[in-house]
C-alpha positions in Angstrom: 128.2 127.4 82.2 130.3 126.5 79.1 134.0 127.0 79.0 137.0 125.6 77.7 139.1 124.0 79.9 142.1 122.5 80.4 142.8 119.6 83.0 146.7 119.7 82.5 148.6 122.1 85.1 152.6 122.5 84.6 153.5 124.1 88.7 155.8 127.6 87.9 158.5 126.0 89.6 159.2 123.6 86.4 159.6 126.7 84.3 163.3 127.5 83.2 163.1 130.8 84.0 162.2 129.9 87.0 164.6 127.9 87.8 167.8 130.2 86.7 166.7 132.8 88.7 169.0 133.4 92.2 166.3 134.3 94.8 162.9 133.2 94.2 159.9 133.4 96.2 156.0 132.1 95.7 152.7 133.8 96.0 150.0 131.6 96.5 146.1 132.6 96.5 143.0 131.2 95.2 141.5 133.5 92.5 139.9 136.9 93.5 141.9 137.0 96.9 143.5 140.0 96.3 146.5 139.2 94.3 146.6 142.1 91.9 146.5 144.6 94.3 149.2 143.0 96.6 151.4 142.7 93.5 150.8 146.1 92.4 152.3 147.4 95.8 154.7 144.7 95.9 156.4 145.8 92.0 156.0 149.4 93.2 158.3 149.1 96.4 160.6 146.9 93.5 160.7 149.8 91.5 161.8 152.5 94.4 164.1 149.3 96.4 166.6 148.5 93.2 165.7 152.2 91.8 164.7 151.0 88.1 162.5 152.8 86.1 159.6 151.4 84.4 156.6 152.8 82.4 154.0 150.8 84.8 155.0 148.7 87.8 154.4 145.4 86.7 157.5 145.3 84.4 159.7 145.6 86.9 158.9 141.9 87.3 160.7 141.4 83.8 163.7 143.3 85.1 164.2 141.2 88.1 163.9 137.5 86.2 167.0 136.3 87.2 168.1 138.1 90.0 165.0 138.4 92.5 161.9 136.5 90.7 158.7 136.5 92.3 155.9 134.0 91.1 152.1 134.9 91.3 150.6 131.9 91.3 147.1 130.1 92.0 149.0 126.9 91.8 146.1 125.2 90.1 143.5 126.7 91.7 142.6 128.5 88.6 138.4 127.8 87.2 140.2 125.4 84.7 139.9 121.7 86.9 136.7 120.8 88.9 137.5 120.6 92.9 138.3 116.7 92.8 141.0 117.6 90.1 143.1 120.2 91.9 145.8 118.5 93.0 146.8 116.9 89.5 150.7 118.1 90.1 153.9 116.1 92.1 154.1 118.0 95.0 157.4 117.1 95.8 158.7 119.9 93.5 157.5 122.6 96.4 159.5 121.3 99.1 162.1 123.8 100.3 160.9 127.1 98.2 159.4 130.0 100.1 155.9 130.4 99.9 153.6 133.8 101.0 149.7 132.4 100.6 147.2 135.1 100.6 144.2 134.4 102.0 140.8 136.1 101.6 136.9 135.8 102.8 135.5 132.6 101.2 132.0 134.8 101.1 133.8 137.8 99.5 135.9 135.6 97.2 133.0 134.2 95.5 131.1 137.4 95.3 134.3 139.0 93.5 134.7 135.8 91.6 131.1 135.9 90.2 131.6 139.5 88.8 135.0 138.6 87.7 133.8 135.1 85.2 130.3 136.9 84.3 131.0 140.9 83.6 134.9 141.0 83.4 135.7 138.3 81.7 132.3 136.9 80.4 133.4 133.4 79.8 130.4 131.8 81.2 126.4 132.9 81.8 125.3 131.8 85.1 123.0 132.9 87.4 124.3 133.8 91.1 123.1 130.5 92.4 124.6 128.1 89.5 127.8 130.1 90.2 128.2 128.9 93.6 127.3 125.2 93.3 129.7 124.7 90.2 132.2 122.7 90.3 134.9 124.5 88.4 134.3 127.8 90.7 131.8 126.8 93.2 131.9 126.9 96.9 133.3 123.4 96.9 136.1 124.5 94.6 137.1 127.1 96.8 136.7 124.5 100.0 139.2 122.0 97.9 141.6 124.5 97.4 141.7 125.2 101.1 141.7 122.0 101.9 144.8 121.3 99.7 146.8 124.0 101.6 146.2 122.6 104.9 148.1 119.7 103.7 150.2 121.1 101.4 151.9 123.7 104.1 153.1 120.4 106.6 155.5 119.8 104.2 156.7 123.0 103.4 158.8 124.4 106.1 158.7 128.0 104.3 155.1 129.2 104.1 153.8 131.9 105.6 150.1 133.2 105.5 148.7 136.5 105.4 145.0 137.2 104.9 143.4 140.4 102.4 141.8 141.5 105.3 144.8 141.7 107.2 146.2 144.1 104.4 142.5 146.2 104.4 142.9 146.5 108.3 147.0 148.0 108.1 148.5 148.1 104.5 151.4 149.3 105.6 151.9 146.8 108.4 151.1 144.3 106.4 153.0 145.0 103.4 156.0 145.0 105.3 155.8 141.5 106.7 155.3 140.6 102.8 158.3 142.1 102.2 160.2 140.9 104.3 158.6 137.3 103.7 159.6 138.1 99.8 163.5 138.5 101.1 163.8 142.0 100.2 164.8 144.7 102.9 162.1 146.8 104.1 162.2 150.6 104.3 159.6 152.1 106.1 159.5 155.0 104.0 159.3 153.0 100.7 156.8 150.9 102.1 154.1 154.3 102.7 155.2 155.5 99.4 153.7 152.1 98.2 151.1 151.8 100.3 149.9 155.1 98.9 150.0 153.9 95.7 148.4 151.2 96.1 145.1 153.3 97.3 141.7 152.1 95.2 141.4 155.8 93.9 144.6 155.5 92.5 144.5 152.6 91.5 140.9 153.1 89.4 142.8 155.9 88.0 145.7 154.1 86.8 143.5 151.8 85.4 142.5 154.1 82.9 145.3 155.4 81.9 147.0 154.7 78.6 150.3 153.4 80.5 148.2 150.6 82.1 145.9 149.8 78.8 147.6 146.7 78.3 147.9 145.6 82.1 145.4 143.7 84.4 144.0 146.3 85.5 142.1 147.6 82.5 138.9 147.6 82.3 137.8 145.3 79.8 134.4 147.2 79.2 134.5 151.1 79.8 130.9 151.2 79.8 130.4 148.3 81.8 131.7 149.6 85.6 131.4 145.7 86.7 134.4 145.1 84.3 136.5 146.6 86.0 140.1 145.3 87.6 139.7 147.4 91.0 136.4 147.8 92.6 135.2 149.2 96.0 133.3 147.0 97.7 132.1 146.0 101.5 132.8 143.2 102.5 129.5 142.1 103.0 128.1 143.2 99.8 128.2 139.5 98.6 124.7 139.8 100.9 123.4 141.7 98.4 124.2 139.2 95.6 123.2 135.6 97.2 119.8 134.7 98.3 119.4 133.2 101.6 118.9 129.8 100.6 122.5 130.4 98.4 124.3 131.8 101.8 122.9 128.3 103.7 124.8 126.4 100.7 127.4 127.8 100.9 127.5 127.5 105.2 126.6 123.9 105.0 129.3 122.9 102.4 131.8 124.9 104.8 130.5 122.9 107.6 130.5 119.7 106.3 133.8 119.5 103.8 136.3 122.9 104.8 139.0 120.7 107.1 140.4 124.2 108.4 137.2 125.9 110.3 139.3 125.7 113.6 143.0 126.6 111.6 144.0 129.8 113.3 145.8 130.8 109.8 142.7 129.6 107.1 139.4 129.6 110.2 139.2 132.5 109.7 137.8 132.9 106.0 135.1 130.7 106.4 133.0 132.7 108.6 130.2 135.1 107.2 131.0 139.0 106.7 128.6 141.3 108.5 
């Protein structure tokens, strides 16, 4: 699995921008937890909420810079530091910012993550098995991570938690407690609209589209479907890509190393998919 990375990690909060901007609010999530699809519905409700115009919904984020930024962050959880280097940043600078954490499926996560490193992005060649036991994007990466939130979140009187499932099981529901968490008023009307258009059909469709060509949700290989952004999936399909022996590695580092199995907020995304 070689790869360039980086072991330096500058948290968003030390950016200028950042920092001039009058309401500000963090999204957390480990990689492949659903973040592009909660943003996309997030920057759509922007777009109908302050009324602006924008050729595709993610530059509505470059509109509201200064005046209601929202950060989509892994906050070093990205496949750039092995699990004993993820917490490489002073984590005093979080204290007293808002922060939503998304929270997804450790099972599905790296089932999405595999596709994502081998088809989408193809920045390393690894078999199903070697996916899961490295330790850049292993199960014990993912573990840390967790682990790192548990104690991150004492200390942070704003976080709040919301799992992908959660949004799967009532998107509009769900949506709306994200906006609310985000600051912004919500409007039950606006909130449907988005909902809608956050849909995977529309979504897949958008993601061919020339408006979106230069977005995250291109394809990066037409005739590869595995490249692509937004993918319909069960949530046990991750079955289908992990032996047996590889789902009992990944159960018996949960067991022995996850610190959250009983957490009502993070239990929950340990447990095996059906």
């Amino acid at each position: 699995m070689n790869e360039k990375r980086s072991v330096e990690y500058v948290p968003p909060v030390r950016k200028l921008s950042v920092r001039l901007a009058r309401k500000k609010y963090f999204c957390v999530s480990y990689p492949k937890s659903g973040r592009t699809w909660l943003r996309f519905m997030v920057d759509d409700y922007l777009t109908r909420h302050y009324r602006i115009n924008v050729p595709q919904v993610f530059a509505v984020e470059k509109k509201l810079r200064f005046r209601h930024r929202i950060v989509w962050t892994h906050m070093g959880g990205d496949f750039r530091r092995p699990y004993f280097g993820i917490m490489n940043f002073d984590t005093l600078l979080l204290r007293n910012l808002p922060y939503v954490f998304l929270a997804r499926n450790f099972y599905a996560i790296l089932n999405s993550a595999y596709h994502h490193r081998v088809y989408r992005r193809r920045v390393v060649e690894a078999t199903p098995s070697e996916f899961i036991r490295d330790p850049y994007c292993g199960i014990l990466h993912l573990v840390s991570y967790y682990n790192m939130w548990l104690h991150l979140r004492r200390q942070l009187p704003r976080f709040v938690s919301f799992s992908y499932e959660e949004l799967k099981r009532d998107t509009p529901g769900t949506l709306r407690n994200v906006i609310e968490a985000f600051g912004i008023e919500p409007d039950d009307q606006l909130i449907a609209a988005s909902a809608n258009e956050g849909s995977a059909g529309n979504m897949k469709m958008l993601a061919e589209s020339p408006a979106y060509s230069e977005t995250v949700l291109a394809p990066t290989d037409p005739n590869e479907p595995r490249s692509a952004k937004v993918r319909e999936t069960r949530a046990s399909s991750y079955a289908g890509l992990f032996s047996p022996d590889d789902l009992d590695y990944i159960a018996n580092v949960i067991d022995e190393f996850f610190l959250g199995k009983d957490d009502p907020e993070f239990g929950p995304s340990a447990r095996r998919i059906d």
